[in-house]
C-alpha positions in Angstrom: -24.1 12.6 11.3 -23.1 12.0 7.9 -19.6 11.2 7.5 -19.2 13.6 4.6 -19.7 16.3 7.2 -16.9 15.6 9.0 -14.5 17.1 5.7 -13.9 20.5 6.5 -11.5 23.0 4.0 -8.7 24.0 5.1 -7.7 27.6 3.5 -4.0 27.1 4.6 -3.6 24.2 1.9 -6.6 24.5 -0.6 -7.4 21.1 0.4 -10.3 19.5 2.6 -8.9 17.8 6.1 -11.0 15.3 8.6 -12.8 17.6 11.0 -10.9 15.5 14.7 -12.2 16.4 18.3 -12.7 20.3 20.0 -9.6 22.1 20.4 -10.6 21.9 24.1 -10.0 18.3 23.9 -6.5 18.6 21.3 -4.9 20.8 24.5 -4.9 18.6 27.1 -3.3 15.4 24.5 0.0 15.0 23.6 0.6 16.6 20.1 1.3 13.9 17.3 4.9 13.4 16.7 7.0 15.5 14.6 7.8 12.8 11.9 4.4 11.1 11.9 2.9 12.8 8.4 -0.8 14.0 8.4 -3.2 11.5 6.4 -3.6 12.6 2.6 -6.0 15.5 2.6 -6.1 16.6 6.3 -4.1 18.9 8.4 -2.0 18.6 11.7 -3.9 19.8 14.7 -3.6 23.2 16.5 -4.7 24.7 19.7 -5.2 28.8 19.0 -2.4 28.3 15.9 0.1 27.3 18.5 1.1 23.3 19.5 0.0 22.0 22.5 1.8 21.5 26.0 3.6 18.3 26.5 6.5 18.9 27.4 7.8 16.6 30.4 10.4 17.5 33.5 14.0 17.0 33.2 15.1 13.5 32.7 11.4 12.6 32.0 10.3 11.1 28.3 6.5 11.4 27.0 4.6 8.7 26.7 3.9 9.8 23.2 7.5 10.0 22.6 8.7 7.0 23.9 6.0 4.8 22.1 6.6 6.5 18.4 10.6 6.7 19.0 10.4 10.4 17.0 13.3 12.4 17.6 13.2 16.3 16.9 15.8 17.9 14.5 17.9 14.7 15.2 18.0 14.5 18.9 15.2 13.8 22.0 15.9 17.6 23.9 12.3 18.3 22.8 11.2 15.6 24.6 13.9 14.8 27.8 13.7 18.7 29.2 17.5 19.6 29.8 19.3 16.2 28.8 21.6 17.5 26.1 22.4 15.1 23.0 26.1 13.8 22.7 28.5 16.3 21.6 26.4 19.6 21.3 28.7 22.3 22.0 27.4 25.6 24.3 26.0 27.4 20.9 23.4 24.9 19.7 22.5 24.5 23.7 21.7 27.8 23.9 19.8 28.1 20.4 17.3 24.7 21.4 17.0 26.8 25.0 15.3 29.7 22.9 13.3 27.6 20.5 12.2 25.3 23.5 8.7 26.2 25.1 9.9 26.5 28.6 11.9 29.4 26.8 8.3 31.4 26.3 10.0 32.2 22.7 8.4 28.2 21.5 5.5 27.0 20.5 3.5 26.4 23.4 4.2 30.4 24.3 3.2 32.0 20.7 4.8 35.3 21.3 7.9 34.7 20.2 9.5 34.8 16.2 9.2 31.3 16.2 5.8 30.8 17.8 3.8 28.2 15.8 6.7 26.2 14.3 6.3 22.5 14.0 9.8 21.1 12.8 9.1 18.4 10.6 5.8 20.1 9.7 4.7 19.8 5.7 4.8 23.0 4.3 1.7 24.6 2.8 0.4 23.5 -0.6 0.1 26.7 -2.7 -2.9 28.1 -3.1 -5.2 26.5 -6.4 -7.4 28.4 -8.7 -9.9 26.3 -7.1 -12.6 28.2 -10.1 -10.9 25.9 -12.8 -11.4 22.5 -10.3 -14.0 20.9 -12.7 -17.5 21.1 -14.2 -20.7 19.7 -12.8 -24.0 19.6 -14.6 -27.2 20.5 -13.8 -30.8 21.3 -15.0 -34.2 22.5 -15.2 -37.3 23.5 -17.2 -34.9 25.9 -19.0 -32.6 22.8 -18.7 -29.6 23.1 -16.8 -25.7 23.4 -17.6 -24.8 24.6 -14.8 -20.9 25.2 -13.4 -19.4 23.2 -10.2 -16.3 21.7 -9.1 -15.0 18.3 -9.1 -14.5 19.1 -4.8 -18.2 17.9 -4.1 -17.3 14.6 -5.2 -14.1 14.1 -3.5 -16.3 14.9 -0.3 -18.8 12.3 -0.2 -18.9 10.4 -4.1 -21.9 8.4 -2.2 -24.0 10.5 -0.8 -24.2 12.6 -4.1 -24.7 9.1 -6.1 -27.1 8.2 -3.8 -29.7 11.8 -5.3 -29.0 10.9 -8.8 -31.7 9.1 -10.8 -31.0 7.4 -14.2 -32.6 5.9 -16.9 -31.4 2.8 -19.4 -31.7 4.0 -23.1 -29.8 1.6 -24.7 -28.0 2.5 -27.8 -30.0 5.3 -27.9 -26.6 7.1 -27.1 -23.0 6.8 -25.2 -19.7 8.1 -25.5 -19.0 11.8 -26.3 -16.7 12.9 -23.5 -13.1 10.7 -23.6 -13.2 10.0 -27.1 -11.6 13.1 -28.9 -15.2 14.4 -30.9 -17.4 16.9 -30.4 -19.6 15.9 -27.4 -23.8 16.1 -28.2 -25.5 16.2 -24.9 -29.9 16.6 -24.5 -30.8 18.9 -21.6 -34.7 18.3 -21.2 -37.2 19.9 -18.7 -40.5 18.1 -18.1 -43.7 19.5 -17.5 -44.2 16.4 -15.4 -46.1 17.6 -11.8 -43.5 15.9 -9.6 -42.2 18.0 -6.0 -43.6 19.7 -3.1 -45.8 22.5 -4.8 -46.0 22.0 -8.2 -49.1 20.2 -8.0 -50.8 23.0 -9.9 -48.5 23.4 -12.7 -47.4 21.1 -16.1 -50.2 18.5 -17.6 -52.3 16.9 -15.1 -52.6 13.0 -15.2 -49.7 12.8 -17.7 -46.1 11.1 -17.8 -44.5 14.7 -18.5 -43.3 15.8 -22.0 -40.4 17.4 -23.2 -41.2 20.9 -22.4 -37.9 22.7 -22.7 -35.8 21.1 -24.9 -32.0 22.2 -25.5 -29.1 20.3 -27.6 -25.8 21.4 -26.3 -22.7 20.9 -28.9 -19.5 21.5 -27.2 -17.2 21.3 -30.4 -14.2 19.0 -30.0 -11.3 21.3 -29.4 -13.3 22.1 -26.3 -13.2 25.9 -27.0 -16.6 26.8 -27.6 -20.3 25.5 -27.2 -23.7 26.1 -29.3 -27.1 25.7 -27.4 -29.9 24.9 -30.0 -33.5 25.0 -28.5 -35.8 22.8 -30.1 -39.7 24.3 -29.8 -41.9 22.0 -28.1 -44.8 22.6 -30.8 -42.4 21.6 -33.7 -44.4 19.0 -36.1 -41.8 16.2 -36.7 -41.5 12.5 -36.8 -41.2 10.5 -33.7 -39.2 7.3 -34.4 -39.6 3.6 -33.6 -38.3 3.6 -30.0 -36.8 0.5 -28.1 -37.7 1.1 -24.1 -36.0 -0.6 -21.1 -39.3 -1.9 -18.9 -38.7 -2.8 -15.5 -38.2 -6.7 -15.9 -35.1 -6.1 -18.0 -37.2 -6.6 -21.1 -37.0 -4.2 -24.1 -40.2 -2.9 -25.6 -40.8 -1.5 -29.1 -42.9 1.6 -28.8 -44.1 2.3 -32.5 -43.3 5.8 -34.0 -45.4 8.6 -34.8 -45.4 10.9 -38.3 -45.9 14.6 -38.0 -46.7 15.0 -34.1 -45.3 17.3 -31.4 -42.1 17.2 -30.5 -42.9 17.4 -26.9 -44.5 13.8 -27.3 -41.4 12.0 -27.6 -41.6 12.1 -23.9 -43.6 10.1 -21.2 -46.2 9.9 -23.8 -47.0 5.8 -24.7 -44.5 5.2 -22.6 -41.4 6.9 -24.1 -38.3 7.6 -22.1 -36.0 10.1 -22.8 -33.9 8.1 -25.3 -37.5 8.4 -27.9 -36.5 12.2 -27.4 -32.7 11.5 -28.2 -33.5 9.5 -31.0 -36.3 11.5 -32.3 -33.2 14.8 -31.9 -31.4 12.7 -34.3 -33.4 11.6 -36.9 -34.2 15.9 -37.0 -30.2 16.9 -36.7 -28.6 13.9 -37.8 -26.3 14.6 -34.7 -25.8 11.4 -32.7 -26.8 12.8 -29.3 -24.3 11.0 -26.7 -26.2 11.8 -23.2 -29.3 13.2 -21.7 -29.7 15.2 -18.5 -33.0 15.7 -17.4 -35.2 17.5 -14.3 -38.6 18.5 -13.2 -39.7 21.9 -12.0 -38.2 21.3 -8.8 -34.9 22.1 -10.6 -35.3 25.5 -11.5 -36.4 26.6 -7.7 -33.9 24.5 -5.7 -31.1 25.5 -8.3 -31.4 28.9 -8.2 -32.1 29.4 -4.4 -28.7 27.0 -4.0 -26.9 29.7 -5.4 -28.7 32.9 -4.2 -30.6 33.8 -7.2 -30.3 34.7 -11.1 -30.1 38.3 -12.2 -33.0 39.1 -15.3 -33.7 41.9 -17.1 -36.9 43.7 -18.5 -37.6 46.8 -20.6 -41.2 47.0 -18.9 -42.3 45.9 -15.6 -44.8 42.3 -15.8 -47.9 41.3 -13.8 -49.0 37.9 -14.8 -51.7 36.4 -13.0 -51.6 33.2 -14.8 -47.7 32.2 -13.9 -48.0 34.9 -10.4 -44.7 36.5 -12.1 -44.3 40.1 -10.6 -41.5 42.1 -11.1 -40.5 45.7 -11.8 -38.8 47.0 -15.0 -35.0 46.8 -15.0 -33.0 44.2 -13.2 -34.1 41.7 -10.8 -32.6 38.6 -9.1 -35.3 36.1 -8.9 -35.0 32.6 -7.1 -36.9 29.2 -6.1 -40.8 30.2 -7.2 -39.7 33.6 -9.2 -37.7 31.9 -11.1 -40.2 29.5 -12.3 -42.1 31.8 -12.9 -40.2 33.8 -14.7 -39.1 30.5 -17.6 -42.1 29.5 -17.4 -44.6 32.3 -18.7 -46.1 33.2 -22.2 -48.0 36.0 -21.7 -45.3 38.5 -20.7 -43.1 38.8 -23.5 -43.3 38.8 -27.0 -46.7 37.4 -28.9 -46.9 35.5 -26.3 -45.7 32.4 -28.0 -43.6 29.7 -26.9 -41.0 30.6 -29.3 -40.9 34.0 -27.4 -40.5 32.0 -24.0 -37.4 30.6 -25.4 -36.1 33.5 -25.6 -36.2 34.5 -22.2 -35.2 31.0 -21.3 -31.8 31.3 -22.9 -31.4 34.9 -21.2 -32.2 33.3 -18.0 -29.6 30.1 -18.5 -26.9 32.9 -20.0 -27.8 34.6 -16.6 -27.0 31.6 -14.5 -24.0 30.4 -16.1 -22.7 33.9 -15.7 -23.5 33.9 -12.2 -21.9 30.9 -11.4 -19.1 31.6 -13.2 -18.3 35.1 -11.3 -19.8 34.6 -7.6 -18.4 32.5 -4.9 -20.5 29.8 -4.9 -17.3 27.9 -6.1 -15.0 28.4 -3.2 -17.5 28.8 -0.8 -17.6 24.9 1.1 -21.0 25.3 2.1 -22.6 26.7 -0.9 -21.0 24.0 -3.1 -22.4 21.5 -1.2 -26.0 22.7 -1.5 -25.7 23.4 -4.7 -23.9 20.2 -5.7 -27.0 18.5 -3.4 -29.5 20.3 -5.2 -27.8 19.3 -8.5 -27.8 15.6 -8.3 -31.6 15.5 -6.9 -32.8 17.8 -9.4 -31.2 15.5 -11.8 -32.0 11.9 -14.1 -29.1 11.4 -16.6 -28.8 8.4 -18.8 -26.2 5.3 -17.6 -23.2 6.2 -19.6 -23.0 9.3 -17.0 -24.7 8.1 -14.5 -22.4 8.5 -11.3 -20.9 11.6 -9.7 -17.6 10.3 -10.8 -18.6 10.2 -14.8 -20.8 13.6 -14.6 -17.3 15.1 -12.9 -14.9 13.6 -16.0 -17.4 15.4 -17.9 -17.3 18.4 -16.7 -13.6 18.8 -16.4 -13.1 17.9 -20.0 -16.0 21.1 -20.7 -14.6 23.3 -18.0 -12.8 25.4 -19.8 -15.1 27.2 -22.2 -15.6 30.9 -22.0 -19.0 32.3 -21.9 -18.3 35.0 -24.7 -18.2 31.2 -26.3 -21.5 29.7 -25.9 -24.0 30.7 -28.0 -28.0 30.2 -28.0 -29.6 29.5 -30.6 -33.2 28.4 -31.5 -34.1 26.2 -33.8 -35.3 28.0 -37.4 -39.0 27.1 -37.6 -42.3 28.8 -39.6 -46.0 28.8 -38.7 -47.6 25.4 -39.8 -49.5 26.5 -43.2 -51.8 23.7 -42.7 -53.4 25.1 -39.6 -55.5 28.3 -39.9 -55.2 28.6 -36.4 -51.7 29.1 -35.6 -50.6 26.2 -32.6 -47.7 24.9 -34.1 -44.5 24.7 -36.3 -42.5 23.5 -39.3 -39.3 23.1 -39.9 -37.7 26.4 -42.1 -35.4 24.2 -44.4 -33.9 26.8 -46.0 -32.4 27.7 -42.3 -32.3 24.6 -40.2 -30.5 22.5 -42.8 -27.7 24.9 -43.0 -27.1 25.0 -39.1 -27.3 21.4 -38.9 -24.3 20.6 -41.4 -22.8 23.3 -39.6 -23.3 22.0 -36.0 -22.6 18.2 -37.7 -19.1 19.6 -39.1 -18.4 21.5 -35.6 -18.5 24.7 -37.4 -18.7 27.5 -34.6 -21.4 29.6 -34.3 -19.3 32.2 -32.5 -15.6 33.8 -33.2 -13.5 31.7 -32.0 -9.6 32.2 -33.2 -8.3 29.3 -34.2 -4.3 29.0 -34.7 -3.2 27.1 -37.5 0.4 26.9 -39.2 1.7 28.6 -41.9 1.9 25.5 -44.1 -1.9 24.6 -44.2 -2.9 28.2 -44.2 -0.7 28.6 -47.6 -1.9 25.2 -48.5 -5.9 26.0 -48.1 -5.3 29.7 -49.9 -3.8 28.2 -53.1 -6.7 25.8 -53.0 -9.6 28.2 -53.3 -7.7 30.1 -55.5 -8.9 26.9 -57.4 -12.5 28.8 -57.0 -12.2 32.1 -58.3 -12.0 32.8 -61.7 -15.2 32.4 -64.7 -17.9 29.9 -64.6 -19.3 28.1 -67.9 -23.1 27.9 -68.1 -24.5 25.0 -66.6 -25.7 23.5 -70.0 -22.4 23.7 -70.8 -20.8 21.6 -67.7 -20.1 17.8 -68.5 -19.7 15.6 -66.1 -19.8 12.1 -65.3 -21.2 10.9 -61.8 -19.9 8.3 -59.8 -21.1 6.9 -56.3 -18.3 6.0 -53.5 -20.3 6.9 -50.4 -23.2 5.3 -48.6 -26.1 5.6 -50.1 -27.4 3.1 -52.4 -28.6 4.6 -55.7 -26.8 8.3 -55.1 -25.5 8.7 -58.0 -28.7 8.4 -60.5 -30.0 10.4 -57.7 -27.7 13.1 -58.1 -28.2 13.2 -62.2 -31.7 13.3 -62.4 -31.4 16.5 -60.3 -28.8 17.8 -61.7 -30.4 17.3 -65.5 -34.4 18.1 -64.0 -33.9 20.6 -61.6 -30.3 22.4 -62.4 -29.5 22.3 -66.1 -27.0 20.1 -66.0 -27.9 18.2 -69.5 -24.2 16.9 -70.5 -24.2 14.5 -67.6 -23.8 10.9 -67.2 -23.6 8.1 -64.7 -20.4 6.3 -64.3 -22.4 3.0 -61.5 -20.4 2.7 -58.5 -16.7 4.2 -57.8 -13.7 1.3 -57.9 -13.7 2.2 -53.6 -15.6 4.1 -51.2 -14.0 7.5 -50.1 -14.9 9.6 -47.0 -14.7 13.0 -49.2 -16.4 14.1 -52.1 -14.4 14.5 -55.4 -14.6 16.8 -58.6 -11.6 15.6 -60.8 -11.2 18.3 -63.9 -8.4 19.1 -66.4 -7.0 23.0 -66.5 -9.1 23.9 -69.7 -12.2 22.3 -67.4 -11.9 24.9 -64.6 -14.6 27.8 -65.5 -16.9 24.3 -65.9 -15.6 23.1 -62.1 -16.3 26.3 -60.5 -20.0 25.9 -62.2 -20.4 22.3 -60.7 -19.0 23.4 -57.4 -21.5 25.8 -56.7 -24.3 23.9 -58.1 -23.1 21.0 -55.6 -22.1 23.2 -52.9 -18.7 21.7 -52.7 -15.9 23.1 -50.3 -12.3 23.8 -52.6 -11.0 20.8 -50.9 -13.2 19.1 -53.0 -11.3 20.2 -56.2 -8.7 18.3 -57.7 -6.9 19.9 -60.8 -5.0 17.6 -63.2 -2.0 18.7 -65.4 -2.8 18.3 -68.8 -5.7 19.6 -70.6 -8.7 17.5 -71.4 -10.7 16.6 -75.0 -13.2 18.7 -76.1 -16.0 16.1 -75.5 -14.0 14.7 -72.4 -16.4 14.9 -69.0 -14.9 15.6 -65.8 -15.7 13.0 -62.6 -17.4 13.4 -59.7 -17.1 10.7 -57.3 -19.4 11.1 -54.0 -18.4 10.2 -50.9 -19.3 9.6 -47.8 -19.7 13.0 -47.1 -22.7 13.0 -49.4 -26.1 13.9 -47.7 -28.7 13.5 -51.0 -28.8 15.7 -54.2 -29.2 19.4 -53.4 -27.9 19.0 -49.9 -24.6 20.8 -49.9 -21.2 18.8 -49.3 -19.9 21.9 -47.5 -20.7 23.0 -43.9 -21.6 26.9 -44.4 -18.6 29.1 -43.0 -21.2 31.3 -41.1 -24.9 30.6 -39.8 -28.4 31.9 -41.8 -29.7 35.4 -41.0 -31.9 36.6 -38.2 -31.1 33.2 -36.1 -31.6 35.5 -33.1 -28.4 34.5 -31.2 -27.8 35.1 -28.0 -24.5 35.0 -26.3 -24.0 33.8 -22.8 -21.5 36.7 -21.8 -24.1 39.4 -22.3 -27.1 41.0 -20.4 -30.1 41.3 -22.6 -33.1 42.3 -21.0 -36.8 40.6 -21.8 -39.3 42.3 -23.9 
């Protein structure tokens, strides 16, 4: 038997206690003594909620008793019969008489007021909100993000360590969680035909791609999360990508222009850290972790838990993925629910960017499920689920115990559904196909979200408290904003570079001469010192000039720095770049609210599949 099964829970305390012999067995044993304490985590034993017989004749001691030396509410009556300690007058004889349990009012007899009582007994532990324990992590072909508790790894940290699979990628990421920033984690599902009965599903002969890809943000003030899916016919570059081989060796596998996305997986050998590093290079997020799973995921996950509730407008019959199911709501598990995330031709055009769709409604589903059921105070079904979890599961090194994925989770724990948002990833047809099979990236939208996801700008409303001082502070500074604008021909400036890039600030001129109308502007070379934040220095008679060059650069009012005294006519004002800057034309300031027709989708609601 596994030793993890002899933990049992214990809903007197909240807490899990060692599962000891049949209470057949406890009732003919002496009971522990009194002042012996329970081991950490366990309970005391009890016979039908009452302590078992032991007590000896008059004048006779327990064995029990006489090895431990315990004495009961300071004397050895519990344990001699009728001696009476020195100097206990009539009244306290009589009250130990009535709480004995030759008295029938004691423990042994359980009908009395005081039936049950241990003296010395620890008093319960008051009941925990045992919903708010912790966070595991799961996946599947939808990915996974799934809610446990930190419980399945105080039960057995081994036997759960023992399902999980994990793969060396190097500096391909680390950190995140523990370090105060917004944590960037890649939840993949392969198409790889791995399990009992998937044998006719996925690629045949091939190391799996990344089918299902998702990037999870969780911002760094923990309160809210945004879940960008990344199509798996997007036409991007695959980067140089340094592999771990089995030897210990590291092997270069060269990087591919304009291919799939899905190929940055199990294709010429690519782990998932080619996918993290081709996410990167895409988002310029540094991607900290990877979770990944098979099919398996999806059907084990769901049936762990009892299934997922989906929605359609119109009942669906698809031969091709054997999905069946009625219109309105369903709860689909193990094959149903692949089924369901897997399948193009139900919804939609039939695309895959319509099957993302569905597959964010299904994960909203499941997170909402596991959020409201019991599965997290329910013993049992935690353990399956948290056993289904951690098989279904490979996750990179830097979370690659049950200990790590539980830190994890309980530093994510706390985020509301109405605060996770979906999001997939803007994208238009690929104009050089005249038969439609891929995508390209829609600049116009995907650069936007990405400063906003790299600033840890939330997609969704999330209040945030801040004190008077700042909010008086930031209001007088985009006052700075409002107010007339000069022409751009009219704008002189002077450019200086203090960030990062080599070369940004003759960058930044010829666009702002060629391709804004920017003529009166100059280069100033390098800045005296780097500086994290970009600058626009300007005198008061400058301002209707600064509001110009602020929108042209897209720079935030934090940007603006007003000096006191009025400038010469021919006088340029100075923008230094900093580290902030991205290239000319890319904006300095993160967007305060996300493109049109993103097609969100919020994890709180119910949205049925068309």
């Amino acid at each position: 038997m596994d030793p993890a099964d002899q933990w049992v829970f214990d809903p007197d305390t909240g807490d899990y206690r060692l599962r000891l012999p049949s209470s057949g067995a406890q009732a003919t044993s002496a009971p522990p003594s009194p002042s012996v304490s329970a081991p950490s985590g366990s309970s005391s034993p009890r016979a039908g909620g009452s302590r078992a017989t032991g007590t000896r004749a008059a004048g006779s001691r327990s064995a029990g008793s006489r090895a431990s030396g315990s004495r009961a509410s300071g004397s050895r009556a519990a344990d001699r019969g009728t001696a009476t300690p020195r100097g206990e007058v009539p009244r306290q004889r009589r009250r130990r008489a009535a709480e004995s349990p030759s008295a029938g009012g004691g423990a042994a007899g359980g009908d009395g007021p005081k039936a049950g009582r241990q003296t010395g007994r620890r008093k319960p532990k008051p009941k925990k909100d045992r919903k708010k324990k912790a966070l595991l992590w799961t996946g599947g072909v939808t990915a996974f993000l799934v809610v446990g508790t930190s419980a399945a790894a105080y039960i057995a940290y081994e036997h759960f360590d023992g399902n999980l699979s994990t793969v060396d990628v190097g500096n391909a990421g680390n950190g995140g969680f523990g370090e105060g920033g917004p944590i960037n984690i890649l939840l993949i599902g392969t198409d790889k035909r791995t399990g009992k009965g998937n044998e006719g599903y996925g690629d045949s002969g091939s190391g799996g791609h990344a089918d299902t890809t998702f990037l999870f943000h969780v911002s760094e003030d923990r309160t809210n999360a945004t879940v960008l899916s990344i199509p798996r016919d997007l036409i991007t570059d695959i980067p140089d990508c340094p592999t771990k081989q089995a030897d210990g060796s590291t092997e270069i596998i060269p990087g591919t222009p304009s291919t799939r996305f899905n190929n940055s997986l199990g294709q010429e050998g690519r782990d998932p850290g080619c996918t993290m590093r081709t996410v990167k290079e895409l988002t310029g997020l540094d991607v900290h972790h990877f979770m990944m799973a098979d099919f398996n995921a999806v059907k084990t996950l769901t049936t762990a838990i009892d299934g997922v509730d989906v929605c359609l407008e119109k009942p669906v019959k698809d031969p091709k993925s054997k999905l069946d199911l009625p219109a309105g709501v369903s709860t689909v598990m193990g094959e149903d629910a692949l089924a369901f995330v897997r399948t193009r031709n139900s919804f939609g055009n039939s695309s895959d960017l319509d099957r993302i769709k569905v597959q964010q409604q299904f994960l909203s589903s499941m997170i909402r499920k596991l959020k409201s059921n019991d599965t997290l105070t329910d013993p049992g079904k935690l353990w399956d689920l948290a056993d289904a979890v951690t098989k279904a599961l490979t996750v990179d090194t830097g979370i690659g115990t049950i200990k790590k994925l539980t830190q994890l989770g309980q530093e994510i724990s706390g985020i509301n559904t109405k605060n996770i948002s979906f999001v997939t990833l803007p994208v238009n047809d690929n104009p050089a196909e005249r038969v439609k099979a891929t995508v390209v990236l829609d600049e116009a939208k995907a650069r936007p979200l990405f400063s906003m996801l790299q600033n840890d700008v939330s997609l969704t409303e999330v209040e945030k408290k801040e004190k008077a001082a700042k909010d008086k502070a930031k209001k007088e500074q985009e006052a700075l904003l409002k107010g007339e604008r000069a022409a751009a021909s009219d704008v002189r400036v002077e450019v200086l570079n203090g960030g990062e890039i080599a070369g940004a600030a003759q960058a930044t001129l010829s666009w702002l001469q060629n391709s804004q109308g920017v003529p009166k502007s100059s280069n100033g070379g390098n800045a005296p010192s780097r500086i994290a934040e970009t600058t626009l220095e300007f005198a008061p008679n400058q301002a209707d000039q600064a509001r110009k060059l602020a929108d042209i650069m897209g720079l935030p009012a934090s940007a603006l720095k007003q000096g006191t005294e009025d400038a010469e006519p021919l006088e340029p004002m100075t923008l230094t770049l900093g580290a902030d800057f991205k290239g000319a034309g890319i904006p300095i300031a993160a967007p305060t609210k996300p493109p049109e027709d993103l097609g969100n989708v919020e994890a709180d609601k119910q949205i049925c599949a068309k």
